[in-house]
RODO-2510 file (C-alpha; in nm, 4 decimals, decimal comma):
residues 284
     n   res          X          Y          Z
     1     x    -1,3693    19,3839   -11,6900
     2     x    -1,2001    19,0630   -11,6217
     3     x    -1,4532    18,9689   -11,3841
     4     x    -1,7484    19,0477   -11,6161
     5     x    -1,5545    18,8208   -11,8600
     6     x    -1,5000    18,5354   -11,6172
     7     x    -1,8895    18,5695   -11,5603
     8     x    -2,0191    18,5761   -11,8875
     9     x    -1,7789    18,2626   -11,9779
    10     x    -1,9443    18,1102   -11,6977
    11     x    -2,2989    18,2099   -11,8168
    12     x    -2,2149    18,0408   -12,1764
    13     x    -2,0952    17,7316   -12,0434
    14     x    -2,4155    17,6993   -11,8162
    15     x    -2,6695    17,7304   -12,0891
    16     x    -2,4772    17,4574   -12,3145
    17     x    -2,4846    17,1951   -12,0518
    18     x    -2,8302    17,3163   -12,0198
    19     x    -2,9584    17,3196   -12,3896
    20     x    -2,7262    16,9544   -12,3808
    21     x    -2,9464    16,8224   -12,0929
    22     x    -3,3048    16,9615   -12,2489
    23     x    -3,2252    16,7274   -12,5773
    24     x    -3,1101    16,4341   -12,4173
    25     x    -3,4376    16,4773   -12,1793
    26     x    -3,6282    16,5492   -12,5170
    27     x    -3,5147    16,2693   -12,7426
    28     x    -3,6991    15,9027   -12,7091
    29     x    -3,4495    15,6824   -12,5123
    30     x    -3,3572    15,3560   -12,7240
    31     x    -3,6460    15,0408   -12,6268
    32     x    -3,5231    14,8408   -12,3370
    33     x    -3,6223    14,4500   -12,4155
    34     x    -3,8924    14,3698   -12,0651
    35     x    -3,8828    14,0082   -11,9667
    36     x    -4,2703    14,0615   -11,8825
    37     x    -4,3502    14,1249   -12,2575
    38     x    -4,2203    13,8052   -12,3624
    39     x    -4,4196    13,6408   -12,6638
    40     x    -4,4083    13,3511   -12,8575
    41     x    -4,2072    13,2761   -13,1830
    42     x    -4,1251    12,9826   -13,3675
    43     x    -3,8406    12,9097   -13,6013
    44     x    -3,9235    12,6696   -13,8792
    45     x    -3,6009    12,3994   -13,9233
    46     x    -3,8031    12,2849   -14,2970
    47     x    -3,5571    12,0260   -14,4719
    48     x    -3,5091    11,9858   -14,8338
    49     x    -3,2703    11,8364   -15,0301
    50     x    -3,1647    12,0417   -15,3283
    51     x    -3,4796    12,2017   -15,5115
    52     x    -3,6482    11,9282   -15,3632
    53     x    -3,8880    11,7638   -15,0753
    54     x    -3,6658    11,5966   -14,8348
    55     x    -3,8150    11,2950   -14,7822
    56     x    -3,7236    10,9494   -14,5415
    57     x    -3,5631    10,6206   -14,7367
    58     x    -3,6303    10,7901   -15,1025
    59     x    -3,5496    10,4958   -15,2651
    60     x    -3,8148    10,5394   -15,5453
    61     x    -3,7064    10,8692   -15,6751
    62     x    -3,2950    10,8803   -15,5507
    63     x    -3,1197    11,2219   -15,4779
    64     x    -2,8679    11,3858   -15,7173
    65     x    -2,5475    11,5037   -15,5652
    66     x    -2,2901    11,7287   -15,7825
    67     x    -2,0860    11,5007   -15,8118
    68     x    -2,3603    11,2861   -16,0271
    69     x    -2,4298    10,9613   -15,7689
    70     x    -2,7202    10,9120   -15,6809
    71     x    -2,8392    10,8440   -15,3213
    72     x    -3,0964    10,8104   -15,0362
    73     x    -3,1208    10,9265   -14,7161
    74     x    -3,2298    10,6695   -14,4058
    75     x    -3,1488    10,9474   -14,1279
    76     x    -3,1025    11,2999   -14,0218
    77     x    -3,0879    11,4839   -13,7464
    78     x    -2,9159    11,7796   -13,5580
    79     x    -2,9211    12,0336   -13,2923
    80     x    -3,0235    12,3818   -13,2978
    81     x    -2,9064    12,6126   -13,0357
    82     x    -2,8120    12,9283   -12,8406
    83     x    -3,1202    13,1562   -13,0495
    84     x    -3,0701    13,5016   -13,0571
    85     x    -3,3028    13,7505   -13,2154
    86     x    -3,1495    14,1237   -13,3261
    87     x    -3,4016    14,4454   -13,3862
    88     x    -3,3058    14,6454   -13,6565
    89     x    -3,1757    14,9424   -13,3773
    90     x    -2,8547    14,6762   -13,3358
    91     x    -3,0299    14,5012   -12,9611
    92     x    -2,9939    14,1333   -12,9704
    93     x    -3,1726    13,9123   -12,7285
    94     x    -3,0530    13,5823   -12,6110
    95     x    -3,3126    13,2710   -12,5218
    96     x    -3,2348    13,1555   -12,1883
    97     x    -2,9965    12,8498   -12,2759
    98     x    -3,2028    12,6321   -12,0732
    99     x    -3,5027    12,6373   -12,2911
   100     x    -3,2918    12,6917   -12,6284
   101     x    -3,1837    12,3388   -12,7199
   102     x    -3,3514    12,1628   -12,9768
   103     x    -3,3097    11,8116   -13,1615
   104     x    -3,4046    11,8378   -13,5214
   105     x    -3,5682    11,5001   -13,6512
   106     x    -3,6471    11,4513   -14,0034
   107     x    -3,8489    11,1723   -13,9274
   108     x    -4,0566    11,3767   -13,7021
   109     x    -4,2131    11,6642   -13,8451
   110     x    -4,3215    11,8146   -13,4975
   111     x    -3,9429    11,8284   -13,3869
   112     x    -3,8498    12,0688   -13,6998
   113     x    -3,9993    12,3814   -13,4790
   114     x    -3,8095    12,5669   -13,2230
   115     x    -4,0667    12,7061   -13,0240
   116     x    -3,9091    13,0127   -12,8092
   117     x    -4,0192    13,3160   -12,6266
   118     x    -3,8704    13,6421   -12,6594
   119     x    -3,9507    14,0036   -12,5726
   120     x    -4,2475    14,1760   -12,7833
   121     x    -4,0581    14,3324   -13,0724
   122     x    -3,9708    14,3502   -13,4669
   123     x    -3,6656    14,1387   -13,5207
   124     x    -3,4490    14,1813   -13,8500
   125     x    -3,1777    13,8608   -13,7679
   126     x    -3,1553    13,5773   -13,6754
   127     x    -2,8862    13,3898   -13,4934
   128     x    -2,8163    13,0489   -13,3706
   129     x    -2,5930    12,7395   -13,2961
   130     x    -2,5414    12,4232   -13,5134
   131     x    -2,4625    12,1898   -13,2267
   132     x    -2,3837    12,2132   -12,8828
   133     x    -2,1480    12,4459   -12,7434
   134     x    -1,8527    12,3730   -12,4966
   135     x    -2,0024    12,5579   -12,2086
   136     x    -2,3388    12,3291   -12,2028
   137     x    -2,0897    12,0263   -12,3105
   138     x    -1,8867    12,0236   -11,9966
   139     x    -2,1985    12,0797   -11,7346
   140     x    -2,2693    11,8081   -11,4815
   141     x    -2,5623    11,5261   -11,6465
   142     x    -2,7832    11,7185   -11,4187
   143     x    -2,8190    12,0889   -11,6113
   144     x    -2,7956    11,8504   -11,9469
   145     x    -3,1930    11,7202   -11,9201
   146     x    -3,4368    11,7310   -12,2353
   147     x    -3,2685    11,6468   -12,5768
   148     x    -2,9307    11,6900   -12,4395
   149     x    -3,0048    11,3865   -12,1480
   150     x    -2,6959    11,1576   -12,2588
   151     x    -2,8863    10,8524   -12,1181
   152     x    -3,1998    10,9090   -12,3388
   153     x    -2,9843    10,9981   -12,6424
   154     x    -2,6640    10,8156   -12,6280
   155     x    -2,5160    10,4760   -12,6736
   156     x    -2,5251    10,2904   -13,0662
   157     x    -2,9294    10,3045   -13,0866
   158     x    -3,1179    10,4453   -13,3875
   159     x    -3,0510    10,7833   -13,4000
   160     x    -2,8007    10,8487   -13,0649
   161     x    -2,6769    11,1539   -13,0647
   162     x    -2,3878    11,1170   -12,7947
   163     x    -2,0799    10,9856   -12,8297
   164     x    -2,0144    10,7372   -12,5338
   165     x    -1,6545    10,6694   -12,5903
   166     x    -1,5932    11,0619   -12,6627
   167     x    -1,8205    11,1636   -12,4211
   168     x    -1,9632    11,4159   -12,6965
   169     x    -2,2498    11,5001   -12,8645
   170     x    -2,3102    11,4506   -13,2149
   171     x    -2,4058    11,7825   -13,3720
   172     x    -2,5338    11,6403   -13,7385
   173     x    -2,6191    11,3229   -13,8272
   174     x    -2,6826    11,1821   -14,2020
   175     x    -2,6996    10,8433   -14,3195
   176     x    -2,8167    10,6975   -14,5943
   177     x    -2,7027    10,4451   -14,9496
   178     x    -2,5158    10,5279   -15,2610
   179     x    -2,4628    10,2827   -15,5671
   180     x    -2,1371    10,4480   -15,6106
   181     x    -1,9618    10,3098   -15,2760
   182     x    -1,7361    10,0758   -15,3157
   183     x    -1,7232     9,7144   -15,1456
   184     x    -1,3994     9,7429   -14,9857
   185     x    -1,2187     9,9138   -14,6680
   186     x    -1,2481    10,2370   -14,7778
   187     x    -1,5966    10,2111   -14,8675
   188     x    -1,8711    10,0101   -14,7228
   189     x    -1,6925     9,5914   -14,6877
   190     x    -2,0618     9,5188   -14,5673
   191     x    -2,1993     9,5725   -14,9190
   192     x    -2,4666     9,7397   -14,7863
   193     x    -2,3599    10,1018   -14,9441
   194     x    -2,3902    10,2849   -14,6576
   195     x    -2,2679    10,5894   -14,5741
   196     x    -2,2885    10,7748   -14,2899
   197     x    -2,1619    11,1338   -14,1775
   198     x    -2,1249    11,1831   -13,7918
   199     x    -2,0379    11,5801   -13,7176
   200     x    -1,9148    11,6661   -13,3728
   201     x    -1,6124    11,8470   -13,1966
   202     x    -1,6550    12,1703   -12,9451
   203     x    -1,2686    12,1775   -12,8862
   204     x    -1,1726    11,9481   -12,6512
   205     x    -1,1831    11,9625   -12,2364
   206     x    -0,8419    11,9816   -12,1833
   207     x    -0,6091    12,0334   -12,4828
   208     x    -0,7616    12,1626   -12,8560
   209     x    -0,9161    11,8777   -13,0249
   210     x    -1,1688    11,9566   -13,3512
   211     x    -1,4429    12,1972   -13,2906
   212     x    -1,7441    12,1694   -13,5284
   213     x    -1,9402    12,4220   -13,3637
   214     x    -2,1237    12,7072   -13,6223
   215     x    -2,3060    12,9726   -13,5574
   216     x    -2,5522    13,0517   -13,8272
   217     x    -2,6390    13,3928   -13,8898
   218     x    -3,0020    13,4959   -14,1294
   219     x    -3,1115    13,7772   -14,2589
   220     x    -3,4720    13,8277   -14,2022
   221     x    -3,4901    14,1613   -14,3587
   222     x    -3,5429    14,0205   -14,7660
   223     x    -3,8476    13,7754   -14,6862
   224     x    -3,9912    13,9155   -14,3954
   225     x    -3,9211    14,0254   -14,0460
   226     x    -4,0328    13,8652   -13,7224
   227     x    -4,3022    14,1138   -13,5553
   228     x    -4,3774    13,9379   -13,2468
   229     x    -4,6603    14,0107   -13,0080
   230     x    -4,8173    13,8427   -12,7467
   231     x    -5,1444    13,7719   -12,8797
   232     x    -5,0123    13,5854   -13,1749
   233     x    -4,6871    13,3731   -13,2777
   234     x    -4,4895    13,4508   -13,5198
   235     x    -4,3098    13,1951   -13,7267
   236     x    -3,9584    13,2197   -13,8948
   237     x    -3,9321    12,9601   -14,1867
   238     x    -3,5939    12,8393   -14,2753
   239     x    -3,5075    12,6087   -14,5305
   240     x    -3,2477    12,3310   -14,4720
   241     x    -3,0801    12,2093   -14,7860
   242     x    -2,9226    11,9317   -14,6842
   243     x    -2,8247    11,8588   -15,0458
   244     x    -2,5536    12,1584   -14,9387
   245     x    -2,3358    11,8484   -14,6897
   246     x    -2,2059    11,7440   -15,0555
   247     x    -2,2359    12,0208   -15,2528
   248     x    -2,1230    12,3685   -15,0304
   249     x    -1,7614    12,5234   -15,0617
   250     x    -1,6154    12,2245   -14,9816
   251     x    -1,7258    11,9964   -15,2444
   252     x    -1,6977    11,6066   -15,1892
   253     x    -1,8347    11,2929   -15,3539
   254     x    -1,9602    11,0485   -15,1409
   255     x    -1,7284    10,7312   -15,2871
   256     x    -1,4168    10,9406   -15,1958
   257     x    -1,5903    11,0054   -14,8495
   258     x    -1,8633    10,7892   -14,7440
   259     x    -1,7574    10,7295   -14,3579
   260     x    -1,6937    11,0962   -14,1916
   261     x    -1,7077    11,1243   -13,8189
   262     x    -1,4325    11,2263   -13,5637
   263     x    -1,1586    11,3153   -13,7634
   264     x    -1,0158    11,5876   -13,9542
   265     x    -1,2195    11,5957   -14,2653
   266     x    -1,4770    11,5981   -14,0329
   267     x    -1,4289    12,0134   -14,0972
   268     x    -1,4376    12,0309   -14,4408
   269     x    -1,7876    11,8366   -14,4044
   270     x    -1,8531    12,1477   -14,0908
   271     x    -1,7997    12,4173   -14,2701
   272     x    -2,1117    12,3481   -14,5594
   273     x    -2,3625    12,3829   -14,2925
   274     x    -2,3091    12,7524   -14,3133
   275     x    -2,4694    12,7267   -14,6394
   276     x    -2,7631    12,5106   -14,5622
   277     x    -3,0290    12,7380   -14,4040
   278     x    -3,2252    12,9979   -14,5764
   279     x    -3,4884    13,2431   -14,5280
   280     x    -3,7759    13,1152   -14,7068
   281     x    -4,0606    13,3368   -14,5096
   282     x    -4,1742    13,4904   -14,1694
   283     x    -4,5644    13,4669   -14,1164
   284     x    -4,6769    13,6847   -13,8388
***
């Protein structure tokens, strides 16, 4: 009897791990991303400034900011980076970082798209850098060619993006005049009415120092996912409010801050960017 037990215990315990290993055989495994299906996609980097057209030296039709001074805007630029893409099954994929680093130029419409490729799939999020991260920061000139090339995008000319004395880059960049700066130290002793908001910081080589860096996280599910193929590119429009650098949850006028660029308040200026993109479309 005990042996007859023994057996048919045995017999029960065979056909679960059987019946366990017909479902698992049965059920669709989860989609693998294949680096031979990569296709094209495009993110769209479209900059506005509040519910309106962003637009070069506006001097004919000034900007509004909360606080209510009016303004222009001479400059603006930044860099995209790191883009990921998410399905909605939870799989992310990551652009190779050496063709993921884009400088956003709003005086050059062509620079506003990120053109990537990624595996053939449907992709409900969207994920990416504002700036440059410390990895890519701290890599000899040599891996740092394209937009990142200090020697093509450095030094006080129009538009640098590298700090030469910090040896750092210069995530965001916004200049432009505002009546309401004042003529003195703390505003603009040139008279001109600049002012001009340099963003940078990854944390420092050796010892913490300010880090800038945000990663920017959309939703692609409300206005339309990516579906990208091969035989077609599909294109993920964002909006960039850049009307959001005064007026996100840090909220500053620009006469009590018209000069922000490596120092602490530099974060408070940081943290709005979070708020600047949104999802506007996806055409496929």
């Amino acid at each position: 009897m005990k042996t007859y037990l023994l057996n048919f215990k045995w017999i029960l315990m065979l056909s679960a791990i059987l019946f366990i290993s017909s479902c698992s055989k049965n059920e669709d495994p989860a989609p693998e991303f294949v680096e031979t299906n990569l296709a094209p996609l495009s993110v769209e980097f479209d900059n506005i400034v509040g519910e309106r057209t962003f637009v070069i030296n506006n001097t004919a039709s000034l900007y509004t900011n909360a606080a209510g001074e009016k303004f222009s805007i001479s400059l603006l630029q930044y860099f995209i980076s790191n883009i990921k893409v998410t399905t909605a099954g939870g799989q992310t994929y990551t652009v190779n970082p050496d063709s993921s680093y884009f400088l956003i130029n709003g005086a050059d419409k062509a620079s506003r798209f990120a053109k990537v490729r990624v595996p053939e799939g449907d992709y409900t999020k969207l994920t990416f850098t504002l700036g440059v991260d410390s990895l890519r920061s701290t890599m000899p000139i040599d891996k740092r060619t394209g937009v990142l090339d200090p020697a093509s995008n450095g030094g006080n000319d129009l538009g640098g993006m590298y700090w030469g004395w910090n040896a750092g880059y210069i995530f965001f960049k916004m200049e432009g005049n505002a009546a309401a700066i004042s003529d003195d130290v703390n505003g603009d002793p040139t008279g001109k009415k600049q002012f001009k908001y340099h963003i940078g910081g990854f944390g420092g080589y050796s010892a913490p120092t300010i880090n800038n860096i945000k990663t920017i996280t959309v939703d692609l599910t409300t206005a339309g996912v990516a579906k990208v193929r091969k035989d077609r590119q599909s294109n993920i429009h964002l909006f960039v409010d850049a009307m959001k650098v005064f007026n996100g949850k840090n909220n500053f006028s620009i006469a009590a801050h018209p000069n922000v660029m490596f120092s602490q308040y530099s974060v408070n200026v940081a943290t709005n960017f979070l708020e600047m993109f949104k999802h506007d479309h996806t055409e496929n």
